[in-house]
KELUM-747028 format. One line per field, with one value per residue: residue number from 1; residue in three letters; x, y, z of N, C-alpha, C, CB in turn. Coordinates in nm, 3 decimals. Glycine has a CB too. Layout:
<atoms>
i <- (NUM | ...)
aa <- (ALA | ...)
nX <- (X | ...)
nY <- (Y | ...)
nZ <- (Z | ...)
caX <- (X | ...)
caY <- (Y | ...)
caZ <- (Z | ...)
cX <- (X | ...)
cY <- (Y | ...)
cZ <- (Z | ...)
cbX <- (X | ...)
cbY <- (Y | ...)
cbZ <- (Z | ...)
</atoms>
This chain:
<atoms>
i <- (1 | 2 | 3 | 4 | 5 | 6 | 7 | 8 | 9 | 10 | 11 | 12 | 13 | 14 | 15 | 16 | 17 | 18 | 19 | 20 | 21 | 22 | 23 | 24 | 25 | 26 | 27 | 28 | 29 | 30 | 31 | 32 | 33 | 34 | 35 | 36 | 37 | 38 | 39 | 40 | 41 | 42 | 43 | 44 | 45 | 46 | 47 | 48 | 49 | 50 | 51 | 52 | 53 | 54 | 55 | 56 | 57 | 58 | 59 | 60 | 61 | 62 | 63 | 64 | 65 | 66 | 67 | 68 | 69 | 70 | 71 | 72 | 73 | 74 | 75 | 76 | 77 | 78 | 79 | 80 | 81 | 82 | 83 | 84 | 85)
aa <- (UNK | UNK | UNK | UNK | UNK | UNK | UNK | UNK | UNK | UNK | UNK | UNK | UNK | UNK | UNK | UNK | UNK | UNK | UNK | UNK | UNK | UNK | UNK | UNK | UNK | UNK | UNK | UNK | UNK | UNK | UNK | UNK | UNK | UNK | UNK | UNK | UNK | UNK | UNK | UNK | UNK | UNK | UNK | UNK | UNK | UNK | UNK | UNK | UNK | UNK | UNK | UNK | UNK | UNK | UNK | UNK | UNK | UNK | UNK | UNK | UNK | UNK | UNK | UNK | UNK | UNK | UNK | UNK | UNK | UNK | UNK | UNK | UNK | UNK | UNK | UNK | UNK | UNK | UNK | UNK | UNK | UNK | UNK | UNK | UNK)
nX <- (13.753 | 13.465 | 13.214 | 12.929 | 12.609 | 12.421 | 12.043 | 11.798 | 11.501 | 11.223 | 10.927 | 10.720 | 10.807 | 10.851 | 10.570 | 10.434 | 10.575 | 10.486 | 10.205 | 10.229 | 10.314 | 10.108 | 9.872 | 9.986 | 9.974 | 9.665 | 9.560 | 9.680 | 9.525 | 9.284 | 9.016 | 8.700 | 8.648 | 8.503 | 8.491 | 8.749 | 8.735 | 8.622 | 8.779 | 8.980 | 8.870 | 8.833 | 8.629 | 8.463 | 8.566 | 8.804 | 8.942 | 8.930 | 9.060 | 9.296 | 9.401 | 9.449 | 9.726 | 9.684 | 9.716 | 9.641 | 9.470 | 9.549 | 9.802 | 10.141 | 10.188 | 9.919 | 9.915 | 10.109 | 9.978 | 9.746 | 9.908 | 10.061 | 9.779 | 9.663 | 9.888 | 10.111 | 10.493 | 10.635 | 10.909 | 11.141 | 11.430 | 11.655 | 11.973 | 12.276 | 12.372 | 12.595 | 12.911 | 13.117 | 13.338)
nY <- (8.987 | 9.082 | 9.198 | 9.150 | 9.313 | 9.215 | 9.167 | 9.413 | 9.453 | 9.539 | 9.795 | 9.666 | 9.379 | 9.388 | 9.449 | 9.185 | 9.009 | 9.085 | 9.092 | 8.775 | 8.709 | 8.801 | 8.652 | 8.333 | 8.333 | 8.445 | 8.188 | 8.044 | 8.064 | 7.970 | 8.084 | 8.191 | 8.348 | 8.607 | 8.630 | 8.704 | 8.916 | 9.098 | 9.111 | 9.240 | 9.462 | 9.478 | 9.408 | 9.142 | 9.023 | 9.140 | 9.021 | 8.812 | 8.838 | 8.878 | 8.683 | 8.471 | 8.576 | 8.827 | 9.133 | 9.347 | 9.682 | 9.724 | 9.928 | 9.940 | 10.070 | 10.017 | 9.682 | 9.707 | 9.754 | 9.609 | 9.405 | 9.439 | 9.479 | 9.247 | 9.097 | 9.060 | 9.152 | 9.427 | 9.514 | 9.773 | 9.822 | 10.034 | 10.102 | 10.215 | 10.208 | 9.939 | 9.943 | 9.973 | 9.733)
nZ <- (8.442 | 8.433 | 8.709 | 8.812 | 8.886 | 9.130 | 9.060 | 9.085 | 9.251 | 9.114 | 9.161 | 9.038 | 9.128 | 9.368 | 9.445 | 9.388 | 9.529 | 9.795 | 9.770 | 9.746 | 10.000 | 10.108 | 10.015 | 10.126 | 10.397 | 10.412 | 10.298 | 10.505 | 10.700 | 10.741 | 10.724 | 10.559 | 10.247 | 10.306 | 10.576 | 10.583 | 10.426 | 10.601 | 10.818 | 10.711 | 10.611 | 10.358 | 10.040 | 9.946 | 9.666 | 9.611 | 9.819 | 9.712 | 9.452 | 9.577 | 9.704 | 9.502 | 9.386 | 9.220 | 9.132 | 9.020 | 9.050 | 9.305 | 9.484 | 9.551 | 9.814 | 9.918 | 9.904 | 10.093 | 10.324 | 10.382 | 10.425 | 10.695 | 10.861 | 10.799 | 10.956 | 10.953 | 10.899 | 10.721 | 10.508 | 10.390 | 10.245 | 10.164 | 10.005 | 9.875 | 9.531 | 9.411 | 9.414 | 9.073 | 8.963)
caX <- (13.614 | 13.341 | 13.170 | 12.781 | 12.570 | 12.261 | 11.929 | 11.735 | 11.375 | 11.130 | 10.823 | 10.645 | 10.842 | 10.789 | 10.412 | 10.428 | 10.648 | 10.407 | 10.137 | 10.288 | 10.295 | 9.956 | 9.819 | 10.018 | 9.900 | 9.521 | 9.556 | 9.693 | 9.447 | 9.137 | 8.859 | 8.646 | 8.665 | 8.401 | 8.555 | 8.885 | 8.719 | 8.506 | 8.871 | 9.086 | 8.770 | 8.786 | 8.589 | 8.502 | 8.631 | 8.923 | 9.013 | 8.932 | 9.186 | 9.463 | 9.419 | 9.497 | 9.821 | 9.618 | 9.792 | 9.543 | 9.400 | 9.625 | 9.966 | 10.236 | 10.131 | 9.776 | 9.925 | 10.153 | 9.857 | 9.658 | 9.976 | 10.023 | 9.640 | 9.702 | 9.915 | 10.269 | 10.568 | 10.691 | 11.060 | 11.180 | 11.525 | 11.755 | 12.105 | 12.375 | 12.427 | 12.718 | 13.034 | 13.136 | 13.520)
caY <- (8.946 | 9.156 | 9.157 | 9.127 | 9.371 | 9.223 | 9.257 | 9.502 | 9.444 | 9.697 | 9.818 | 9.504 | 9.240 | 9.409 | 9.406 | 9.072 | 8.950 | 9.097 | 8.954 | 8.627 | 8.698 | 8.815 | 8.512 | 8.236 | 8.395 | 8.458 | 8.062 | 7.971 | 8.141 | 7.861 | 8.137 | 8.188 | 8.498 | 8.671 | 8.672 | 8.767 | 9.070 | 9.183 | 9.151 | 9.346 | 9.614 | 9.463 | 9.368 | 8.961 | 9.014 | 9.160 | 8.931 | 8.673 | 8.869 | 8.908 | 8.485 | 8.414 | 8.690 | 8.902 | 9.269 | 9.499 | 9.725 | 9.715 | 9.986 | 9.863 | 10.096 | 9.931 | 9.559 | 9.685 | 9.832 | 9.517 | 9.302 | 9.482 | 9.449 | 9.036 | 9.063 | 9.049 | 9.247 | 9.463 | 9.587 | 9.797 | 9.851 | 10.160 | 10.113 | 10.300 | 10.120 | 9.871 | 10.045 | 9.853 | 9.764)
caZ <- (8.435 | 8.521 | 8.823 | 8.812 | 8.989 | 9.227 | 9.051 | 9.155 | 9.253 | 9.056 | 9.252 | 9.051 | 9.174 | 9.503 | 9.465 | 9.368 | 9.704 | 9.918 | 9.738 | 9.787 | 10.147 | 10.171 | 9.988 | 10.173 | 10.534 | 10.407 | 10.315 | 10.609 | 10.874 | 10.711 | 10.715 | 10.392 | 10.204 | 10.321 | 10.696 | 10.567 | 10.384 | 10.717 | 10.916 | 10.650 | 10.564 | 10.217 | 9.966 | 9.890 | 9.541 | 9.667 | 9.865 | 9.582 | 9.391 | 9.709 | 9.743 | 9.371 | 9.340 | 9.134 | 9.205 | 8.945 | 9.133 | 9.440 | 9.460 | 9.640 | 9.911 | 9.943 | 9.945 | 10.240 | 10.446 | 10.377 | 10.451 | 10.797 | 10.888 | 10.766 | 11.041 | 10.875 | 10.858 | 10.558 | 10.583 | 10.289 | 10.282 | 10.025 | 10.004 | 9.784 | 9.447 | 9.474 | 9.342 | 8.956 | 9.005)
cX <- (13.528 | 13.247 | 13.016 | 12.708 | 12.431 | 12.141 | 11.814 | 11.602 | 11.319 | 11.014 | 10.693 | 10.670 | 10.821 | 10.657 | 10.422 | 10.486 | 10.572 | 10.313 | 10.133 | 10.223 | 10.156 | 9.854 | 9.813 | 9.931 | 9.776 | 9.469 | 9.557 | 9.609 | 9.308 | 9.015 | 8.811 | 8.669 | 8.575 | 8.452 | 8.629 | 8.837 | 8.656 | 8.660 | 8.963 | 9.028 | 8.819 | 8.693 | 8.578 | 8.575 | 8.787 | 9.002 | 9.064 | 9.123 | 9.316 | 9.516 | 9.460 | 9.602 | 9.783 | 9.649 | 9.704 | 9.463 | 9.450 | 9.782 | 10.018 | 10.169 | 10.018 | 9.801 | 9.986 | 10.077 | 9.806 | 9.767 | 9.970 | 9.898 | 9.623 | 9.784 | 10.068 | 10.360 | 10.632 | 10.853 | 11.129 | 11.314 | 11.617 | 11.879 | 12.121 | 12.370 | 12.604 | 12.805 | 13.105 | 13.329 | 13.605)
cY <- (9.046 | 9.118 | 9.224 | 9.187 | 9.289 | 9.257 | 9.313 | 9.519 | 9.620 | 9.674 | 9.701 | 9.392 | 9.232 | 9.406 | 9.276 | 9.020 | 8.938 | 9.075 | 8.854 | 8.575 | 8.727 | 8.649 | 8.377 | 8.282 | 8.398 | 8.287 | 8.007 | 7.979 | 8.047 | 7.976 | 8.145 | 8.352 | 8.576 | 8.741 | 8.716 | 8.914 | 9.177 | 9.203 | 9.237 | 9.471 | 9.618 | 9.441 | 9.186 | 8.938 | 9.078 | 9.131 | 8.820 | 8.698 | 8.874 | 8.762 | 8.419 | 8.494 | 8.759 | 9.031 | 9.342 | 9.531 | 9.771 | 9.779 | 9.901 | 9.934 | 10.030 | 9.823 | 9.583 | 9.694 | 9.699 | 9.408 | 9.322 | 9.441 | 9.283 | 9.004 | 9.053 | 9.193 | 9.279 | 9.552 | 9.675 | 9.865 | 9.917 | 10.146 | 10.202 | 10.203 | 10.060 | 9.952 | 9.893 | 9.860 | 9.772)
cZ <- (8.513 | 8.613 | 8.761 | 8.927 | 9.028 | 9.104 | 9.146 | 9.172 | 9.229 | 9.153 | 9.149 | 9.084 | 9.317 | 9.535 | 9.488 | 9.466 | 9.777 | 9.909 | 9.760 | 9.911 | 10.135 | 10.160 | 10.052 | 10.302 | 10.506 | 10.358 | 10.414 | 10.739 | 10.852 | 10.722 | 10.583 | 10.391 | 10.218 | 10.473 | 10.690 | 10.544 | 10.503 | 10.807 | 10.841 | 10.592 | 10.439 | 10.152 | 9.987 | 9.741 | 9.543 | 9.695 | 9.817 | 9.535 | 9.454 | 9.673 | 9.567 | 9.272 | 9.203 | 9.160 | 9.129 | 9.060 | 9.275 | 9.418 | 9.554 | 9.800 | 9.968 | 9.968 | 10.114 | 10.348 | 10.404 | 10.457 | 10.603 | 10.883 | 10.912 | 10.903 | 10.982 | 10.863 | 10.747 | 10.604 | 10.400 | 10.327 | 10.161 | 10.061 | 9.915 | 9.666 | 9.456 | 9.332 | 9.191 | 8.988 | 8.832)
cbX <- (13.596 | 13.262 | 13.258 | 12.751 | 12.561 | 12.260 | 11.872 | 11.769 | 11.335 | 11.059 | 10.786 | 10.613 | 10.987 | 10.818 | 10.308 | 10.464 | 10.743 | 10.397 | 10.136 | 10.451 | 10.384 | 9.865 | 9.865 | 10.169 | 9.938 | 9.475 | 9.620 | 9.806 | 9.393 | 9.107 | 8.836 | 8.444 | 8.693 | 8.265 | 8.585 | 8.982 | 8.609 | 8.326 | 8.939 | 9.169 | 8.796 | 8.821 | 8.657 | 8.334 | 8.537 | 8.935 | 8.971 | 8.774 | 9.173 | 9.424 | 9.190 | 9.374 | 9.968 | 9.487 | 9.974 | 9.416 | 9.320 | 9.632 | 10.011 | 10.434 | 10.113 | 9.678 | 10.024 | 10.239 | 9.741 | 9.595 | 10.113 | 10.023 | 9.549 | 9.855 | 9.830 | 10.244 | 10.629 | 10.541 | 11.225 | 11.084 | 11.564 | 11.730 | 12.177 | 12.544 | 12.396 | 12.715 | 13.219 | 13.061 | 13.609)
cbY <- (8.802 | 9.200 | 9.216 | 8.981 | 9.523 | 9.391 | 9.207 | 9.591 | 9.362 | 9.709 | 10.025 | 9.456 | 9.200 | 9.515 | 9.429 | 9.039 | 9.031 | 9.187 | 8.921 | 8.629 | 8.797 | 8.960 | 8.485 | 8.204 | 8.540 | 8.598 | 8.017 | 7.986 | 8.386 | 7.705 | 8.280 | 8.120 | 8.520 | 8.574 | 8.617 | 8.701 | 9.072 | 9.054 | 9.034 | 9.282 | 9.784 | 9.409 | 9.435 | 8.860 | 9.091 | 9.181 | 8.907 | 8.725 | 8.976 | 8.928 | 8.382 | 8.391 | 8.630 | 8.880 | 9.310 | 9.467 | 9.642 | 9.542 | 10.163 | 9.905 | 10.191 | 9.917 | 9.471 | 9.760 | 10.014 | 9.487 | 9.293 | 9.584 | 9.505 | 8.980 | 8.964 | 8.995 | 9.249 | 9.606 | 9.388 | 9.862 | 9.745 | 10.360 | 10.003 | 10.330 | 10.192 | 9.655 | 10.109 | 9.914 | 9.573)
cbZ <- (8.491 | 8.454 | 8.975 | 8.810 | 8.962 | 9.374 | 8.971 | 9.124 | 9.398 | 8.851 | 9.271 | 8.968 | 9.141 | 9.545 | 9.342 | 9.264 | 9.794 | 9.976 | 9.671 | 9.817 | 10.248 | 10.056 | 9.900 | 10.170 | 10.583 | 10.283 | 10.269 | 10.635 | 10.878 | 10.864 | 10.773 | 10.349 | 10.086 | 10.308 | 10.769 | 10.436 | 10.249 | 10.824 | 10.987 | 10.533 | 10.650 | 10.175 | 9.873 | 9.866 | 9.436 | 9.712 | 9.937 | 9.378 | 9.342 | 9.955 | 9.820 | 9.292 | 9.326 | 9.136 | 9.184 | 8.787 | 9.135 | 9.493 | 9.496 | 9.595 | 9.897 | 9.843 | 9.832 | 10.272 | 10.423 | 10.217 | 10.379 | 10.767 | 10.759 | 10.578 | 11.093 | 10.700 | 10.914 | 10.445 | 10.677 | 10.213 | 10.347 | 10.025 | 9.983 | 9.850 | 9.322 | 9.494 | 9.534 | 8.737 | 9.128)
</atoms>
């Protein structure tokens, strides 16, 4: 029987994670979106779009720098591909 490799998060499922995170955290802090955008030197529509996992517009790079700023840690981690037996 063959063994089943791990899937492998693409750099949209990784947007989309840290999206997540941004969203839940910019929920949880109760300010309106107007304060959020003056503490992350965004936009209010921006922020609209951060708070309702809306990623256009935003690379992965850009969510992490925003996530950071939010106050959160980002950890990206490269292994070897797992060996097929």
């Amino acid at each position: 029987m063959a063994t089943r490799r791990p899937a492998v998060p693409t750099s949209a499922q990784m947007r989309a994670q840290v999206l997540s995170a941004i969203a839940e955290r910019l929920t949880q802090a109760g300010l309106t979106q107007k304060e959020v955008a003056t503490q992350l030197g965004l936009a209010q529509p921006q922020v609209s779009a951060l708070m309702n996992e809306k990623s256009d517009g935003f690379s992965l790079d850009r969510l992490i720098d925003v996530a950071v700023r939010a106050g959160l840690s980002v950890r990206l981690s490269v292994t070897r591909p797992y060996k097929r037996d």
